[in-house]
N, C-alpha and C positions, 0 to 999 in steps of 0.2 A: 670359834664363837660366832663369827660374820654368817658362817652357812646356816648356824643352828638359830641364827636367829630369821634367815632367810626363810628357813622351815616353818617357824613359828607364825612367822606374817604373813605367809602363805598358806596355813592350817587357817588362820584365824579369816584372810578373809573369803578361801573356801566355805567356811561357815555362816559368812554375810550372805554370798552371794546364794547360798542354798536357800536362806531364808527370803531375801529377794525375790528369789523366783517364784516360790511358795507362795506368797503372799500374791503375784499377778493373776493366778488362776482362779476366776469367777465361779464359785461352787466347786473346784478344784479339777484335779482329772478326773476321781472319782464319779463327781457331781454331774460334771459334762457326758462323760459317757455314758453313765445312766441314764440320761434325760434324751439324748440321741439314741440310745440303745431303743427307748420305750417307744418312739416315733418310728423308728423303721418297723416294728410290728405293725405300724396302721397307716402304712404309707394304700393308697389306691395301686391298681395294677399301673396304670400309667406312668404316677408318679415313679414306682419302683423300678420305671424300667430306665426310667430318663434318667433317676440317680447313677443307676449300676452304669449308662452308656457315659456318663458323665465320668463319674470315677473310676472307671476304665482307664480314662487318659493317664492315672495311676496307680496302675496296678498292684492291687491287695491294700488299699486302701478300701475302709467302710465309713458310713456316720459315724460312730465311735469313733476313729482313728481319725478323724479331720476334725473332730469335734474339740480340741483345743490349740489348734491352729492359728486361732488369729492372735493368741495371746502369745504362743511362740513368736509370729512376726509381727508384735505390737510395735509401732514407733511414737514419735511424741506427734505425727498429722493425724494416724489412729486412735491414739490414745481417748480421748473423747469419746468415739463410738462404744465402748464398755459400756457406758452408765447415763444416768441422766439424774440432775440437783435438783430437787425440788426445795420450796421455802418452809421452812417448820410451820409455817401457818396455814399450808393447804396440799390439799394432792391432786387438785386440776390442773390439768396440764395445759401451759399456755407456751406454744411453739416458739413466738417472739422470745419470752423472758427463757426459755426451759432449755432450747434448743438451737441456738444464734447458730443459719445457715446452714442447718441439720446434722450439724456436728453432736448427737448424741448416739444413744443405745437405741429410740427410735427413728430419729430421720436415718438411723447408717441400716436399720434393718428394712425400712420401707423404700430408700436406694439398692441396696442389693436384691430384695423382691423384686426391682422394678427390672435390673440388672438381669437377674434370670429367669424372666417371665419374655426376653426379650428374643430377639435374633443377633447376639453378641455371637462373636468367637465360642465356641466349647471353652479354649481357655479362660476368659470372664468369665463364664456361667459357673464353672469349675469352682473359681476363686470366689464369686456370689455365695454358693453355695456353702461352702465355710464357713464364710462370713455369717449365714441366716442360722445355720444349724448352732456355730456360735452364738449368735448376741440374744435368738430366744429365748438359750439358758439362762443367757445375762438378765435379760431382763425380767425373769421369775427370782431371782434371787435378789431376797428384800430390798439387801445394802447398795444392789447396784442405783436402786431409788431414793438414795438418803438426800443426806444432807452437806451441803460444800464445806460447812462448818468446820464440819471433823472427818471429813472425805469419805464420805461413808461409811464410817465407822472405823476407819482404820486408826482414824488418833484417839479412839477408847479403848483406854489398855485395861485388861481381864484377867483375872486368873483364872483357869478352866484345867480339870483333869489333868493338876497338881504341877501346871505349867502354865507361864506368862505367857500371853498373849494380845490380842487386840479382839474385837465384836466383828467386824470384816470378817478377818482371817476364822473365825470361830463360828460363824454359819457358812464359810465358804468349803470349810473341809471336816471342823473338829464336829458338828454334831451326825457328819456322813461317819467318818473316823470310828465314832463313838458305836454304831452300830456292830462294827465289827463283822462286817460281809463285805467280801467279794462284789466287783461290779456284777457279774453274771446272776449270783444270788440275789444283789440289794434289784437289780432290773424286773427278775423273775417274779419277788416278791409284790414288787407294785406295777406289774402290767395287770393282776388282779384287782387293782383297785381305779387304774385309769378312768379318766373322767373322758368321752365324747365331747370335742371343740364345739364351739354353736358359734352365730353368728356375734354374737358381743365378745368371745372368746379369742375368735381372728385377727381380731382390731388391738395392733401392738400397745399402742395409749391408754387402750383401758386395761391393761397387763401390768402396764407401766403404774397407774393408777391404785392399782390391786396392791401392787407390791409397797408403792410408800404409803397405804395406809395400815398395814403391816408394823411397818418402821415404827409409825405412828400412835401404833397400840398402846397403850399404857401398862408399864413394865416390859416395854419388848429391851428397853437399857438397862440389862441388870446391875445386880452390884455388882462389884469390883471382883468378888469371890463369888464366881459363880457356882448354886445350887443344884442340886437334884431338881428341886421346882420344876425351874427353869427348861434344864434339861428335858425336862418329862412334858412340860408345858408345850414347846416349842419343836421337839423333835418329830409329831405330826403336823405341826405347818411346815417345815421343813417338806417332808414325804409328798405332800400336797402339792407342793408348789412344783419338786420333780415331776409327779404327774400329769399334772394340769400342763407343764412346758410341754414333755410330749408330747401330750396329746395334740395342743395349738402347735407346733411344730411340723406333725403332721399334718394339721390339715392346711397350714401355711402351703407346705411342699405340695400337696395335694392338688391345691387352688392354683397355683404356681404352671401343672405340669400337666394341666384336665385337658 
């Protein structure tokens, strides 16, 4: 009876910690390697060459493949750099209040730019590089802009495609999920549609900006029982927002490596 129950509390919090891990990934693995996938097709020749010399130092590694990296080695000094709170009453960002000592999603991406824009070690630059290909995704993805209230959405619990969930967890992977492709195919799909970075595009704060007034939309909190509506409403801002990260991803890298 002791082992059989040993079994059971070991099934049971195998099945926490699946869901733990789940829940850490910003647009999920999915999400990230799409969005890095879309940016290495519009990397510059220079920039492409400095990536591949870079990820050299581990070989058969690409942007995809590093591109959920930092959420593998999240700690609680990192943890911060994911996201940034904005106030439900606005979406200008003020670094003082938004951002104490650059511990968010933008001072941690405009530190690692500055990181590997620099003459560090290959190893920094290496590690930089993670980090930016990371947190651009983060920072396209609405929830990483929410609100401290309810941690972006993680403490709004949802029903979605006939399972509990949370509004986090449900733009982070369930309306990629819901498409039903393949990274290679959902990539393919929207390199057709990519949008060219421009100069307001570059600028991580107004990304940051873009995405909590997103949040902020009216109706982006559905009910409780989420809808087709919804689904249909939101699964092209979704596709956008992968987009558009690519796209400002590469031309970050771009800027980064001219």
């Amino acid at each position: 009876m002791l082992n059989r129950s040993r079994i059971v509390v070991n099934s049971a919090l195998a099945v926490l910690l699946t869901v733990l891990v789940t829940n850490v990934y910003a647009w999920g693995k999915d999400g990230h390697q799409v969005l890095a996938g879309l940016a290495e097709t519009q990397l510059s020749a220079n920039a492409r060459a400095e990536v591949d010399r870079l990820l050299a130092l581990e070989p058969g590694q690409t942007l995809q493949t590093i591109s959920t990296w930092a959420d593998e080695h999240r700690n609680p000094a990192t943890a911060p750099w994911h996201y940034v709170n904005f106030p439900r009453s606005t979406c200008t960002y003020d670094a003082a209040r938004d951002c104490p000592d650059g511990n968010c999603v933008v001072g941690a991406i405009a530190k690692q730019l500055e990181i590997l824009s620099s003459n560090a070690p290959d190893e920094d630059r290496l590690k930089a590089l993670k980090y930016v290909v990371h947190f651009e995704a983060d920072v396209h993805q609405p929830l990483h802009t929410g609100y401290a209230d309810d941690k972006g959405g993680n403490g709004y619990q949802l029903q979605a495609f006939m399972r509990g969930s949370n509004l986090h967890s449900f733009w982070d992977s369930g309306l990629i999920k819901n498409l039903n492709q393949d990274v290679d195919t959902l990539t393919r799909r929207l390199t057709a549609k990519r949008d060219a970075p421009n100069g307001a595009g570059l600028n991580v704060v107004h990304a940051a900006e873009e995405s909590c007034k997103i949040v902020g939309t009216p109706g982006f909190y559905p009910e409780r029982l989420v809808g087709q509506d919804y689904i249909e409403r939101y699964t092209p801002v979704m596709e956008q927002r992968l987009t558009v990260g690519g796209a400002r991803l590469a031309g970050l890298l771009n800027r980064a490596f001219r």
